[in-house]
Structures are given as structure tokens and as C-alpha cells.
N, C-alpha and C positions, 0 to 999 in steps of 0.2 A: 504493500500500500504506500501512495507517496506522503512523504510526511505534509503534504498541501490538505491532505483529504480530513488532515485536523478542522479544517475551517470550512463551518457549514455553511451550505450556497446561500442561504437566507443574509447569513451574518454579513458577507460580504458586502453585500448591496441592497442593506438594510436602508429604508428611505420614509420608514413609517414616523409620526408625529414624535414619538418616543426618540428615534431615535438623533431627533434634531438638537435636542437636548437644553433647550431655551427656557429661563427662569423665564415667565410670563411676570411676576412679579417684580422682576428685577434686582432681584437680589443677588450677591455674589456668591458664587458657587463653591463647594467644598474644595481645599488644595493639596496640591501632591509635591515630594520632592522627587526632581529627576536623579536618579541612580549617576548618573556620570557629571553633570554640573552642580549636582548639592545644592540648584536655585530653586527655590518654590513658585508655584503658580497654579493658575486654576485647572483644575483635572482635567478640563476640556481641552484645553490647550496643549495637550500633552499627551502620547500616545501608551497604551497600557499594555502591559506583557502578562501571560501568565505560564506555567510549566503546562505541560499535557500531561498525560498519566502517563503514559511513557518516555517523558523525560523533556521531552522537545519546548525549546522560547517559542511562544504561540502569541502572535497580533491578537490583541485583542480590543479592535478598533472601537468597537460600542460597547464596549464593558457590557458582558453577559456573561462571558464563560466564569465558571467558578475557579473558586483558588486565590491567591495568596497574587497580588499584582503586583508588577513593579512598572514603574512609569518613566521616560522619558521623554526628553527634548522631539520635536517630531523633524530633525534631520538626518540625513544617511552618514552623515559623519559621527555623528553621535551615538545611532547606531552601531556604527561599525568599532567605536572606542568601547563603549559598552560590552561586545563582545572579545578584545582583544585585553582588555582588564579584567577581566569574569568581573564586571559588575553586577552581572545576571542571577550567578552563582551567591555571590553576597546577597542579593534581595533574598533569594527564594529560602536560601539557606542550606543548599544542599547542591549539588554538582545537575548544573542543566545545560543540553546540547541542543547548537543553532539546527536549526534546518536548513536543508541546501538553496540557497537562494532567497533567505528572510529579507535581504533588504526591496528586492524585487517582490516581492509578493507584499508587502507593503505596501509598495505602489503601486500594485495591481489593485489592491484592494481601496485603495483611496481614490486611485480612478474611476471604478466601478463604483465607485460611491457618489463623487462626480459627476459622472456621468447620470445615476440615478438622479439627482435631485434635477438635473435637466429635465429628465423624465413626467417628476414632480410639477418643475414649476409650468410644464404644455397642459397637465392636465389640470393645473390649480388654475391656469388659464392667466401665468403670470409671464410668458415666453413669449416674444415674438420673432420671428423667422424671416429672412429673407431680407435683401439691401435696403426697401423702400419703408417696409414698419420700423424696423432696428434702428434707422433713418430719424423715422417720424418719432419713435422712443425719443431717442436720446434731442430731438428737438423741443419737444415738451419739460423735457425735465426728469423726465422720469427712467430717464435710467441705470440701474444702480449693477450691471455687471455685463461687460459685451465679450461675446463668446465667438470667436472668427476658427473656420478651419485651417490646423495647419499650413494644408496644401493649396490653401486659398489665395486669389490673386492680390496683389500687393495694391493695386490701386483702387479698389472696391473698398478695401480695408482700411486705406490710409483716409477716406475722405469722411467714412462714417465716424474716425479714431477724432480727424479736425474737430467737426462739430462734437462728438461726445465729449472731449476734451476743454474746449472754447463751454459750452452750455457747464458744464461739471464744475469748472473752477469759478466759473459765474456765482452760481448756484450752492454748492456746498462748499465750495474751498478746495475741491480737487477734484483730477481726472476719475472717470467710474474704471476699474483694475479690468484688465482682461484675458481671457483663457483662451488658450492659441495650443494646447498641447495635441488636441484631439483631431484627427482625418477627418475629412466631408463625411468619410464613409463612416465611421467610429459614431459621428453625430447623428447623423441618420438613421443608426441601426438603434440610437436608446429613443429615436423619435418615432420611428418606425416609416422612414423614409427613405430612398434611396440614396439621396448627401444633403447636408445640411451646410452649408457656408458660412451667411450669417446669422447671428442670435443675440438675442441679448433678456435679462431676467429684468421688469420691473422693483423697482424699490418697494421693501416692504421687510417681512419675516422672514420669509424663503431665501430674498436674497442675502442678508445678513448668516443663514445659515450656511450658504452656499461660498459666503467669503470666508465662511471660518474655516474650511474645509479646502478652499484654493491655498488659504496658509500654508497646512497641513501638509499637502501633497507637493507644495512648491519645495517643501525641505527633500522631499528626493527624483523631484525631476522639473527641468524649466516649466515654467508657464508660456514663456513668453521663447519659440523656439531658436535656438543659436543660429538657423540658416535662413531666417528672416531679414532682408535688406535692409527692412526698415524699425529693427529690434532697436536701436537708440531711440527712437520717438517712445515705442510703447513703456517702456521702460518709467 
């Protein structure tokens, strides 16, 4: 069995109300210390490990799995210091072994998570698709995350980035952040479409969830991709 099959397919691309994980009240949330930097911060902000029954460091991105957690910083660096100090070993208390390829399957699973809350916000009816709304979004004001594909043309991208950027720093004091990691095709398939190019999330709850989670995933892979011409604008 591959040590991946630890991680059940719901977990991964869990997108349900719970697990967006938002004080409605607003209150600050319980805190964790990271295992490798010794800096404390809110649990949300910080990705969770726990052993498996047979031994293995297990993601444990929504906090469900049982067991004794240890929590860290959510970058791949961090990660990777974590495992070459057994700091893993020190949480649990007892000798625990990486799986092949933990730091990639963290990413996997943060993208798939990603990618779910897209999923979310077409049917919360909070998503708009395509040059000319994502366009009209970010004209009004209201938009709070634009989502271009990778392999998407550079001048479609750069005109909707002007305006989002010009209306955003107007309006809130800054540019709305943008996700660029995912293919036409990558975007399509959590829409259920053939490619998706442009997109962007309405301001609101969703999107605030959806930026905490861009954080997240941007500590082990760009958002914004390195083979992008025009990577110092979005920036």
C-alpha cells in the first residue's frame, strides 16, 4: 500500500463550511508553537502533522485525524529542516518516519484544496469566468482574488491585472493577490469545463478563506509562475 493511501480522499479536498475554519465571531483563535521556529501563532496558520499507526509524518491539513499533533510553519523549507533535525521525532515522542515524497503531497493536497474552494465559490455563485465579467468584477470594486491560467496569454492578463490593480489600490489600499499556479485545463476540470483562463472570487467570506489558503500553498510552490514575462508586475 503507498504510504499516500494514509490520506483519505474526502480529507484532501475537504471544502465543506467546517472546514473553512472562520471565527464568525471574531474572535482569535487557539495557538500552536511550530516545532522548528519555536514562534507561536494561530493554529490556522500553521500546518499540522500527526504519526499514523504505523509510524509515518501524516498532513494533517484540516485537523481531523487523531493523535498527538505537531504543527509547523507552512513552508517547504521548514519542512524539510523539520525532518533533517527529527523535530518530528521530539513532538511525537517517539521515532516517526517521512513518507516518500511528504513535501509534494502537501502540495498536492493544498492545491486540491485550492482548487476546491474555486469549486465553492461557482456554486456559492461568488466566481466569475471569462475576460469580460472578471473585467467588469474588478471595475466595480469588487474584486477580492483574480485567478488567471498558467498557460494563459500574457496580454488578456496584463490589462485585467491594470485595472484590478488601479481600482484595488483606489479602493482598499492595495492590489487584489493573484493565482496563476493552475493550467486552463486544471481550472476547468474543478469547474467542470473544458479551460478556464480567467477568474476571479468576489469579496466576501469565501474569499478571505481562499486567501488564507493561497498563503498556505504559496510556502511550497509559486503562485505567481517563474516563466511568466510579466511576473514583476504581479508581484
Amino acid at each position: 500500500m503507498s504510504p499516500h493511501s494514509n490520506i483519505p480522499a474526502d480529507h484532501a479536498a475537504d471544502t465543506s463550511n467546517a472546514a473553512l475554519d472562520i471565527d464568525k465571531r471574531g474572535h482569535k483563535g487557539p495557538e500552536r508553537r511550530c516545532i522548528v521556529t519555536r514562534q507561536t501563532a494561530d493554529k490556522s496558520a500553521l500546518l499540522r502533522f500527526v504519526k499514523s499507526p504505523d509510524g509515518l509524518i501524516t498532513p494533517d491539513i484540516f485537523e481531523k485525524l487523531p493523535g498527538r499533533g505537531a504543527y509547523i510553519t507552512p513552508t517547504q523549507e521548514t519542512l524539510v529542516k523539520a525532518l533533517e533535525t527529527g523535530a518530528f521525532a521530539r513532538a511525537f515522542k517517539g521515532k516517526a518516519e517521512a513518507m516518500d515524497g511528504l513535501d509534494e503531497l502537501v502540495s498536492d493536497i493544498l492545491s486540491r484544496r485550492l482548487l476546491g474552494l474555486i469549486t465553492m465559490a461557482m456554486k456559492a455563485g461568488r466566481l466569475r469566468l471569462g475576460y469580460d465579467k472578471v473585467r467588469s468584477l474588478a471595475q466595480n470594486g469588487e474584486l477580492a482574488v483574480r485567478i488567471e491560467a498558467r498557460d494563459g496569454s500574457v496580454d488578456g492578463r496584463s490589462k485585467i491585472r491594470t485595472l484590478a490593480k488601479a481600482v484595488g489600490l483606489a479602493t482598499e489600499g492595495a492590489a487584489p493577490p493573484v493565482v496563476g499556479c493552475f493550467t486552463a485545463v486544471e481550472l476547468g476540470q474543478a469547474l467542470g469545463r473544458p479551460s478556464v483562463v480567467h477568474a476571479a472570487i468576489e469579496r466576501g467570506k469565501l474569499a478571505k478563506a481562499f486567501k488564507h489558503d493561497m498563503k498556505r500553498l504559496s510556502g511550497f510552490r509559486p503562485l505567481i509562475p517563474p516563466e511568466w514575462s510579466d511576473r514583476r508586475h504581479e508581484m
